[in-house]
C-alpha positions in Angstrom: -42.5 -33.2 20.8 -41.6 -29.9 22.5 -37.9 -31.2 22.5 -37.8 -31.8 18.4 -39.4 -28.6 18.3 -36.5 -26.4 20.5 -33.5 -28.5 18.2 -35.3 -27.2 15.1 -35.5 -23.7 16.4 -32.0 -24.0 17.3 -30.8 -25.4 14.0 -32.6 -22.9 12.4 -31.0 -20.4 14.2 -27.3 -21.6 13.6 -28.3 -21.6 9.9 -29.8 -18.2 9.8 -28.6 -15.6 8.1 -26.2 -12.9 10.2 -28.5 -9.8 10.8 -27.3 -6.6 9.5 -25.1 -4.4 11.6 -24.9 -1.3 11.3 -21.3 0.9 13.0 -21.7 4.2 12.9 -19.5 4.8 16.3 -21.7 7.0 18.7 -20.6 4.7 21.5 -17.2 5.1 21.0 -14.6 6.8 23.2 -13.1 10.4 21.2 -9.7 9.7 20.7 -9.3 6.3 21.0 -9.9 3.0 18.7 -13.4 2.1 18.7 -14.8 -1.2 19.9 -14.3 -4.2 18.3 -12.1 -2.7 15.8 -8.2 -3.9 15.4 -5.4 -1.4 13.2 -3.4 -3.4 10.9 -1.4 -2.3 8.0 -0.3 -4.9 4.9 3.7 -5.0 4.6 6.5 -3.8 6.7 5.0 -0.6 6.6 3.9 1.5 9.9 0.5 1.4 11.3 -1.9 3.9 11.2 -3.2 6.0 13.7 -6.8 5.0 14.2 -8.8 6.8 16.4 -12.4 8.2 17.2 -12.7 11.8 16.4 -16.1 15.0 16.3 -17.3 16.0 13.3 -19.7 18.5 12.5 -20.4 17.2 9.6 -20.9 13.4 10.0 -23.2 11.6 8.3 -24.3 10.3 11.8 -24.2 11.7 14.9 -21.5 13.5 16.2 -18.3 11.2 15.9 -16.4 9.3 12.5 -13.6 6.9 12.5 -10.3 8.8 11.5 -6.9 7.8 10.5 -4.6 11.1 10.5 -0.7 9.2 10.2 1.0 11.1 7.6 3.6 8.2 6.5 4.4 9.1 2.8 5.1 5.1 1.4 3.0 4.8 -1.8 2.3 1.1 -0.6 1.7 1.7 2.9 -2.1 0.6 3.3 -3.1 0.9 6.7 -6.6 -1.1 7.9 -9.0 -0.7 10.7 -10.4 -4.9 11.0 -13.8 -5.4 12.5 -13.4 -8.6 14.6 -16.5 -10.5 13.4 -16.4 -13.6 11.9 -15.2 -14.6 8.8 -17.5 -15.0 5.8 -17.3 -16.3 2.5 -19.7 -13.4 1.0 -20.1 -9.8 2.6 -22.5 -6.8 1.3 -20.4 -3.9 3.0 -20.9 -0.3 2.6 -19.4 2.7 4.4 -19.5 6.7 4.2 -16.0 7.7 3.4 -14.2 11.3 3.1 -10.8 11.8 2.4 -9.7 15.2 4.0 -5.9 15.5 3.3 -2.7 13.7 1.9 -0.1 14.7 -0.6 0.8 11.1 -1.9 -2.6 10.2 -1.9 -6.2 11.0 -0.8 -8.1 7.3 -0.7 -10.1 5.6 1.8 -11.3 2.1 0.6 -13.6 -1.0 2.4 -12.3 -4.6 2.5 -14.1 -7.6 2.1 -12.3 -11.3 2.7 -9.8 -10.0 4.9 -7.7 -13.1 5.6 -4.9 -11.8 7.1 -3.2 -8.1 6.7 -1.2 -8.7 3.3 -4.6 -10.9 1.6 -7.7 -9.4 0.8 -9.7 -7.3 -1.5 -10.4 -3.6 -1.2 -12.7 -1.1 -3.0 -11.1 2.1 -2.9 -12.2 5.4 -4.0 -9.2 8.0 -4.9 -9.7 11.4 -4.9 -6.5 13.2 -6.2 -6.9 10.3 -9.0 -10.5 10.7 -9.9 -11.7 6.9 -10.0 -12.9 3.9 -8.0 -10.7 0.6 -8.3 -11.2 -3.0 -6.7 -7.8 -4.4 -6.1 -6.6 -7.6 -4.9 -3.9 -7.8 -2.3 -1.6 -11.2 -2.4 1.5 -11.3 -0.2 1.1 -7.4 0.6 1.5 -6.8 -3.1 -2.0 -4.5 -4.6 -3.3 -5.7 -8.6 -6.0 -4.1 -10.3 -8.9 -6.2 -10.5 -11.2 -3.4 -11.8 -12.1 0.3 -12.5 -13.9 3.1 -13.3 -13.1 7.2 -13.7 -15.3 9.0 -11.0 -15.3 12.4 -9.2 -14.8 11.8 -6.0 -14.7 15.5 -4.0 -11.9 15.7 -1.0 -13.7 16.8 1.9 -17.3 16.0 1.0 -19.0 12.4 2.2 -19.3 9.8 0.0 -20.8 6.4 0.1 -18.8 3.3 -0.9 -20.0 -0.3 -1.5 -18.6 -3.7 -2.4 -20.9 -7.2 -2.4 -18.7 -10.0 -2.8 -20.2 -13.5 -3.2 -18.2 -16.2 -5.0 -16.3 -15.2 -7.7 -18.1 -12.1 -8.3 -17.6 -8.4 -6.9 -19.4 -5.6 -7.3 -19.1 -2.2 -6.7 -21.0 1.0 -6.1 -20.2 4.7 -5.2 -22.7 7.1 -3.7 -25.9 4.8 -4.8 -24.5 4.0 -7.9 -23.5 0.3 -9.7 -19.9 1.0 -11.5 -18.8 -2.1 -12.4 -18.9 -6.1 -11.6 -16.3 -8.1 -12.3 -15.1 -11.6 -11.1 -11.6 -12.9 -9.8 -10.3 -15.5 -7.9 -7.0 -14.9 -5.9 -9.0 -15.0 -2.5 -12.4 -17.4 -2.0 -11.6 -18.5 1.4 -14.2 -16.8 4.0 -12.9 -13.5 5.7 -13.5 -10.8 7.7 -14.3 -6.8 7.1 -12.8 -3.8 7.0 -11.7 0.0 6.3 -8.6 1.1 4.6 -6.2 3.8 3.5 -3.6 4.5 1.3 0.4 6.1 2.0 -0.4 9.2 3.3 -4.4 10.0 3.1 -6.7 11.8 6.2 -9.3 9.6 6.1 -12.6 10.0 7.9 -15.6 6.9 8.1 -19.2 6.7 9.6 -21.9 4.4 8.8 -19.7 1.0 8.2 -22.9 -1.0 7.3 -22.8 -4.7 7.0 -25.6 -6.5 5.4 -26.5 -10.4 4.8 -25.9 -11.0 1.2 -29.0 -12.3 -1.1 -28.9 -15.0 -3.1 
């Protein structure tokens, strides 16, 4: 009896749903990648230059996520991968605040990361005023989605995508902007942060949360 009861527990854990994590990189070293993080960048482009930086002004704590490499190419998109596993459906939300870039000022958050030049990314733009949920398929970016937003340069902002099936939808600063559905991607993938050519892009409180169905 006490051996049919420890396989259920243990099925029932294997089943579970993943507990939220919540990354808000106290832990981490200044000036180096934070743990469990990997850069990546879609293309032929160059990487960025991820590291852990102070803030005065961070969200939490003391210390944000930057990525300072000035390269200019309009489709350079640089990433910062969480190495967790891959899932079908994510709930991810991050604090995001784009403090230079003359090409572009974006920082986005990437659900069903399958490999650096497939997966989707909510992005919020600031020199463009609006927040988009692209596809990326072979490197190549399509808008999926989009709404006209301020978004402030140097001031925090929270960004949000819930993917589950076909359906994505997104939120900025507490806020539901759109839901849409697509299909180029529905095989199960990992999470991450992004940029855009040239932006200064700081991040704190990367939140990841089971999704309910």
């Amino acid at each position: 009896m006490r051996t049919a009861m420890t396989l259920a527990a243990l099925l029932l854990c294997a089943f579970a749903a993943p507990a939220e994590r919540r990354i808000n990189f106290e832990d981490d070293e200044v000036g180096k990648l934070p743990r469990f993080f990997t850069p990546a960048v879609s293309g032929d482009a160059k990487e960025g230059k991820w590291a852990i930086e102070e803030a005065r002004d961070a969200p939490s704590g003391k210390k944000v996520l930057a990525q300072r490499d000035a390269e200019g190419a309009e489709d350079r998109y640089a990433l910062c991968v969480y190495d967790s596993r891959r899932a079908p459906a994510a709930d991810v939300e991050v604090r995001v605040n784009c403090v230079g870039g003359k090409t572009a000022q974006s920082g986005g958050v990437v659900v069903r990361y399958i490999n650096r030049n497939n997966y989707y990314v909510a992005r919020a733009n600031a020199q463009g005023g609006n927040v988009r949920l692209y596809a990326v398929v072979q490197g190549k970016a399509t808008q999926i989605a989009g709404q006209p937003v301020s978004v402030a340069a140097n001031q925090w902002h929270k960004l949000r995508v819930i993917a589950s099936g076909r359906r994505f939808e997104v939120h900025f600063n507490d806020i539901r902007l759109f839901d849409t559905v697509d299909d180029a991607h529905r095989d199960p993938g990992q999470v991450a942060v992004w940029t855009e050519a040239d932006s200064a892009t700081l991040f704190d409180d990367f939140i990841i949360k089971p999704v309910e169905k």
